[in-house]
C-alpha positions in Angstrom: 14.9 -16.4 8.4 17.2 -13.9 10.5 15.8 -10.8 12.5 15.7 -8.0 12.5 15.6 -8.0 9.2 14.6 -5.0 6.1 12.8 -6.1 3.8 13.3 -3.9 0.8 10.7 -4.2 -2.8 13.1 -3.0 -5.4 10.5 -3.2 -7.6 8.3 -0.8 -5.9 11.6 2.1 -5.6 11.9 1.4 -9.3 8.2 2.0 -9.9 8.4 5.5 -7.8 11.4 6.3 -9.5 10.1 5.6 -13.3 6.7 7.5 -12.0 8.6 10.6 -10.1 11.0 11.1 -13.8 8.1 11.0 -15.7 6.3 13.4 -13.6 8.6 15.9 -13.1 9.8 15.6 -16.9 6.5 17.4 -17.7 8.3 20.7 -17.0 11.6 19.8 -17.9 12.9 19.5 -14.7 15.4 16.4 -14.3 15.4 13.7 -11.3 18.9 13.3 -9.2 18.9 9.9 -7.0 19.7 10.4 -3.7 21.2 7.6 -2.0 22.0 8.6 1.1 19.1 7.2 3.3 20.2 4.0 1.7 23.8 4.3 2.3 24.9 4.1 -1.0 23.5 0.8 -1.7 24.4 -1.3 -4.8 21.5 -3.5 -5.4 19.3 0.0 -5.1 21.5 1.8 -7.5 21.1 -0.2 -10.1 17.4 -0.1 -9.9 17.4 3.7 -9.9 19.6 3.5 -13.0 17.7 0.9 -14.8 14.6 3.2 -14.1 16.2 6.0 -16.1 17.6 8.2 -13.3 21.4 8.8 -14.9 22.7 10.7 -11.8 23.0 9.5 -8.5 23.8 11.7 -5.2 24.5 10.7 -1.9 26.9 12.7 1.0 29.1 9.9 2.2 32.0 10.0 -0.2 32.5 5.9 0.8 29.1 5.3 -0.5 30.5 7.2 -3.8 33.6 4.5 -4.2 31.2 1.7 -3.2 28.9 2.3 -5.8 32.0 2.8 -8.4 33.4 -0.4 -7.0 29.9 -2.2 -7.8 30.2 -0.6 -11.6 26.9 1.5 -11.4 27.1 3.3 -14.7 26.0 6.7 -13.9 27.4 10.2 -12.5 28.1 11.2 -9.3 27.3 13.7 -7.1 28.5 14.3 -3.7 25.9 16.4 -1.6 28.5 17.1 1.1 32.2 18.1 0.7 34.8 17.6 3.3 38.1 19.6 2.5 40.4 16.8 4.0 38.7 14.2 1.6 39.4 16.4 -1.3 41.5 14.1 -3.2 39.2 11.4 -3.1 36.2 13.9 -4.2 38.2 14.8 -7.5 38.9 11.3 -7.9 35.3 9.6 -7.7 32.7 12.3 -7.7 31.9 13.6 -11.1 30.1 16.8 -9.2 30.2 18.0 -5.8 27.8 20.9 -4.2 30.2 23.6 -2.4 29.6 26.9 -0.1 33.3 27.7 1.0 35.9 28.7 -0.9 38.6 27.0 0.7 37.1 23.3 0.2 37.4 24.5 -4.0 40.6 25.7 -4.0 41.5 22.1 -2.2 39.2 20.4 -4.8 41.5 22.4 -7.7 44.7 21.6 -6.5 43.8 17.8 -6.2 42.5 18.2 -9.7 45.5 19.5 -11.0 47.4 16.8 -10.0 45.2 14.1 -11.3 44.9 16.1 -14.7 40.7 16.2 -14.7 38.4 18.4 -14.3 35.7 18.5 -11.5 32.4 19.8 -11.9 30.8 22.2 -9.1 27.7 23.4 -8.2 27.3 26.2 -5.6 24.9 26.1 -3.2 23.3 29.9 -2.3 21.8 30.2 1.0 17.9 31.3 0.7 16.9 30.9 4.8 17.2 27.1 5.9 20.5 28.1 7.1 22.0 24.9 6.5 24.7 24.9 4.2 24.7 27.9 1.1 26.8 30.8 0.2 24.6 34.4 1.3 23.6 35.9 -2.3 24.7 38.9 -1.4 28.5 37.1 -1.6 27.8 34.7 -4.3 29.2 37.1 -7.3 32.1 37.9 -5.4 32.5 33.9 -4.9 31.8 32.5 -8.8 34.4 35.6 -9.7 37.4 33.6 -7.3 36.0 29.7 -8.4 36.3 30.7 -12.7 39.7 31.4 -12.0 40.7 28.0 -10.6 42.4 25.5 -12.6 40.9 21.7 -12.7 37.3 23.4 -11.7 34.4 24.0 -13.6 31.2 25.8 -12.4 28.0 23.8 -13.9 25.3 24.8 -11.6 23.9 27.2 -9.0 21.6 24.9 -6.1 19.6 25.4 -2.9 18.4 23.2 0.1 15.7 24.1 2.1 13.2 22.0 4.6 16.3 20.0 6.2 17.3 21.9 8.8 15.1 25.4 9.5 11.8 23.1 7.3 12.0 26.4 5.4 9.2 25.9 2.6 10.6 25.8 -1.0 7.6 27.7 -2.6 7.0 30.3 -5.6 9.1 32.8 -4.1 12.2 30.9 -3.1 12.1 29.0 -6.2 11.8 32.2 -8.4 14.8 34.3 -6.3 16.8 31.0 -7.3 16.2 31.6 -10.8 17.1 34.7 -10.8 19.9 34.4 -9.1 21.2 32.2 -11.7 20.1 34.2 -14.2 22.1 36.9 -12.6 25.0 34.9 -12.6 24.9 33.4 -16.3 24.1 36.8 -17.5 27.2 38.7 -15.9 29.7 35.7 -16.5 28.5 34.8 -19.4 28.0 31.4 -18.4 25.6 28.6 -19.5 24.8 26.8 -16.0 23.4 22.9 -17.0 22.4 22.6 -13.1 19.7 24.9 -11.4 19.0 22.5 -8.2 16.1 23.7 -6.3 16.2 21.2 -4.1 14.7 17.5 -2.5 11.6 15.7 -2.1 9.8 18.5 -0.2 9.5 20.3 -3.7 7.0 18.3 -4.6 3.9 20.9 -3.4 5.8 23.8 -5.5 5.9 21.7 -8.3 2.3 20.7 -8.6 0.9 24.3 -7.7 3.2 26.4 -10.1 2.5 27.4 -13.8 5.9 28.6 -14.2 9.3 26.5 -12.8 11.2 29.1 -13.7 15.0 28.3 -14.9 14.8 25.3 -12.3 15.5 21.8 -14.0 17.0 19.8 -11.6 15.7 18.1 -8.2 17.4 15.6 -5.7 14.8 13.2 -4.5 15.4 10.2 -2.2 12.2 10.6 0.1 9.5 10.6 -2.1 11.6 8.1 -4.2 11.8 5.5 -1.4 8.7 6.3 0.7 6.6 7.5 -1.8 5.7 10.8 0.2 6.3 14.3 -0.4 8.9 15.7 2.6 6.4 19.0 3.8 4.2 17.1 5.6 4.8 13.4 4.8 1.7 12.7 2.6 1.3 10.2 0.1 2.3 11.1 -3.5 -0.5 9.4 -5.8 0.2 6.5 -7.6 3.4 5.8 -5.8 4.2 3.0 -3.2 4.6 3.7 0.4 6.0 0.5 1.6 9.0 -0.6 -0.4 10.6 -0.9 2.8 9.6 -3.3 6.1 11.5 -3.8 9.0 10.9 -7.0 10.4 11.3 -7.9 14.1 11.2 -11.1 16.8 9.6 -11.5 19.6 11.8 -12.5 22.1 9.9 -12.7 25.7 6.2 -12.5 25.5 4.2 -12.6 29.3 1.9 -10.9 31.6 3.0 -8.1 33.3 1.5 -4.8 35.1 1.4 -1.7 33.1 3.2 0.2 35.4 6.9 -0.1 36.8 7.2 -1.0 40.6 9.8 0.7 42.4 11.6 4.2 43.3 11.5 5.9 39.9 15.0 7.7 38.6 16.5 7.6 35.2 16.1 5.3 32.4 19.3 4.1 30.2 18.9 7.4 27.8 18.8 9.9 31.2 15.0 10.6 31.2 12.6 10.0 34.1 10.1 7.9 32.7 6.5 8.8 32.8 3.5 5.0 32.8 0.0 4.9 33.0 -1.5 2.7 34.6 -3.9 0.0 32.7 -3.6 -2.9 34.2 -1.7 -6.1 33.8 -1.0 -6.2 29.8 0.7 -8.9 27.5 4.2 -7.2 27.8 6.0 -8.2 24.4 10.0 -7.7 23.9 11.4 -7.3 20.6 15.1 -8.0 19.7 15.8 -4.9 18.5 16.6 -1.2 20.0 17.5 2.3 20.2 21.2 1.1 18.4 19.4 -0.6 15.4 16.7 2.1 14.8 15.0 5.2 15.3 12.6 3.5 17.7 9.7 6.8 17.1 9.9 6.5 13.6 8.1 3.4 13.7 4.6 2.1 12.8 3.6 -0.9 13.6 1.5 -3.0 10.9 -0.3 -5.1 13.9 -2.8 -3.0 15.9 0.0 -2.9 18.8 1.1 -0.1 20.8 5.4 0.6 21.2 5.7 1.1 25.3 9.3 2.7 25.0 12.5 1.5 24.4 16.0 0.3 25.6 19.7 -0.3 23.7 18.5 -3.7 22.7 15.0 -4.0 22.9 11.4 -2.6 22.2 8.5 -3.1 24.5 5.4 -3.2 23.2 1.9 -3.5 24.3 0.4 -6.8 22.4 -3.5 -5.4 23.4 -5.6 -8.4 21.8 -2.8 -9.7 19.2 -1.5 -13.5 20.6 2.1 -13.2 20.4 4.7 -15.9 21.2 8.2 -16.0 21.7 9.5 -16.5 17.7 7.0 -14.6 16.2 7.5 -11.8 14.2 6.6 -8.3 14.4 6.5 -5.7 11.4 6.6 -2.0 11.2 6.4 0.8 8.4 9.5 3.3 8.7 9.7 6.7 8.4 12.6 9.1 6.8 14.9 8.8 10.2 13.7 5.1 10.8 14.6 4.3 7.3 18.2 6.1 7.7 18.6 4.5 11.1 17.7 0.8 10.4 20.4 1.1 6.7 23.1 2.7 8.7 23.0 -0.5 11.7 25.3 -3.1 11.0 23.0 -5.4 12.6 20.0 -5.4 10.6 20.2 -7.6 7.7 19.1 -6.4 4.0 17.1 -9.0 2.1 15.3 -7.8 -1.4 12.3 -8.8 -2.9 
C-alpha cells in the first residue's frame, strides 16, 4: 500500500458529527460543517450530510463547486469572500459571511445578472481582529446592504480564537446577541443566522444557562478531531483519531546524535541547535516539511521526531526496531491535519 498515506474513519467523523448535533441541539443551537481543513472533500461531505448536518461551510470557493460537482445535497456557505470571485460566489454559494461593503455591492450586481438572490451574513468584529465589521459601524453598514438588489441579510456572525485566540465566553456571546437584537429590532428584521462562531465554543456552551439569541455554530475541529479548539482537549464521547497519517521508513542505521562539522544554516534559514546522546538508530521518513506540518505531529510509536527537511523526517527510533519499509504512524493536530489534505502527495484512503 502507497506512503505517505491518510488514513481517514469516516465512520468515526460521522459519529462526532451525529454526537456534536445532538449536543448542541439541546439549546437550540444548529451545527454548520466546516470543510475547510478537509479541502472540501466529497467522500467527507456526504458523511456530514448523511449525519444530519444540512449546511456545509468551507473558504475556498473551488472546494464549493467541487462539492456541487460531486451532488452533495446541502447549502453552502462560503466563510471567506473574495470580491474578484464574486460571480462565482452568487453562482455556487447559497450564503457567504461579509465585512466590506464593496465585496456586497459586487456580490449584488453579479446577482442581478444571474436573477437570484444571495444570502449574507455579516460578520461584526468583537476583538480577534480577524475579519468583522466594528459595531459601532455595523447600523450604518445593514442600512447600505437592505438597499441592494439580488441581496438578502439572514444573519449577523462573529469569529473569535483564530487569529488574536480571543475567548468566545458569556460576555462576547451575550454583546452578539444584542447586537442582533439591536439590529432586528431597528430594521425590523427576522435574522435566521446568529453565528457565534467554531469549535472553540464548545467551553461557553457547556458552562452557560442562557445561549442567548445564538443558534448557529461552524464546527470542523471538534468535528474531525474530536477536541474542543481553547485548549485542545478531548470532547467526551467523541473520537480523536479519525484521521492517521501513515509514513515509510526509508533509511534506517546507526548514527551519532550530533552533526559533525562547521555549523551554519539548515534548509529553512535556522542554525540548528543537537544534543548530544550518543550514537542512536537514526530513522528517515519519506515525508517532509512540503507534505505536512512536521510539529503538528504525534507519533503513535514511543519515538522521538529529530527535525525535519523538504522531503524527509528524522526521527529517533530509541528501542523501536525499524527497517527500511516499515511504516511509521502519527496522530495530527488542526495545522497537521490542514497541511497533510492540502499536499498533493499524500494519498487519501477511507476506512
Amino acid at each position: 500500500m502507497n506512503t505517505p498515506r491518510i488514513e481517514i474513519d469516516l465512520e468515526k467523523i460521522a459519529h462526532n458529527a451525529k454526537r456534536l448535533k445532538e449536543l448542541y441541539a439541546s439549546k437550540c443551537i444548529d451545527v454548520t460543517g466546516v470543510t475547510k481543513v478537509v479541502c472540501g472533500d466529497t467522500n467527507i461531505a456526504k458523511v456530514l450530510v448523511k449525519s444530519g448536518i444540512n449546511i456545509l461551510a468551507d473558504s475556498r470557493i473551488t472546494n464549493i463547486m467541487k462539492m456541487r460537482d460531486a451532488n452533495i445535497k446541502a447549502q453552502f456557505l462560503l466563510l471567506r469572500t473574495i470580491q474578484s470571485q464574486a460571480k462565482d460566489v452568487v453562482k455556487y454559494a447559497d450564503i457567504s459571511l461579509n465585512s466590506e461593503l464593496a465585496v456586497i455591492k459586487e456580490l449584488s450586481k453579479f446577482a442581478e445578472k444571474q436573477n437570484t438572490l444571495h444570502k449574507i451574513i455579516l460578520m461584526v468584529e468583537l476583538g480577534d481582529l480577524r475579519e468583522g465589521i466594528m459595531p459601532s459601524d455595523l447600523e450604518d453598514t445593514v442600512n447600505k446592504v437592505i438597499m441592494l438588489k439580488g441581496i438578502k441579510l439572514v444573519g449577523i456572525g462573529t469569529n473569535l480564537a483564530c487569529f488574536g485566540g480571543i475567548k468566545p465566553d458569556y460576555k462576547k456571546m451575550k454583546h452578539l446577541s444584542s447586537i442582533a437584537k439591536n439590529i432586528e429590532d431597528k430594521f425590523k428584521l427576522k435574522l435566521k443566522f446568529i453565528s457565534g462562531g467554531n469549535s472553540a465554543n464548545y467551553n461557553w456552551f457547556m458552562t452557560t444557562k442562557d445561549v442567548g439569541k445564538i443558534n448557529n455554530l461552524r464546527l470542523g475541529e471538534s468535528i474531525f478531531l474530536g477536541c474542543e479548539a481553547l485548549n485542545r482537549k478531548p470532547i467526551p464521547k467523541l473520537f480523536t483519531n479519525a484521521f492517521k497519517l501513515v509514513t515509510e521508513v526509508i533509511e534506517s542505521k546507526i548514527k551519532p546524535s550530533l552533526p559533525y562539522g562547521d555549523i551554519h544554516q539548515d534548509a529553512f534559514e535556522n542554525t540548528p541547535k543537537f544534543r548530544d546522546i550518543g550514537k542512536i538508530r537514526r530513522v528517515l521518513l519519506g515525508v517532509g516539511v512540503q507534505d505536512v506540518l512536521v510539529f503538528g505531529l504525534t507519533p503513535i510509536l514511543d519515538i522521538n521526531i529529530l527535525g525535519a527537511s523538504s522531503d524527509h523526517i528524522i526521527i529517533n527510533a530509541k528501542q523501536t526496531d525499524l527497517k527500511v519499509g516499515d511504516t511509521v504512524e502519527f496522530n495530527l493536530d488542526y495545522g497537521a491535519l490542514l497541511s497533510t489534505m492540502t499536499s498533493p502527495y499524500i494519498i487519501n484512503e477511507y476506512k
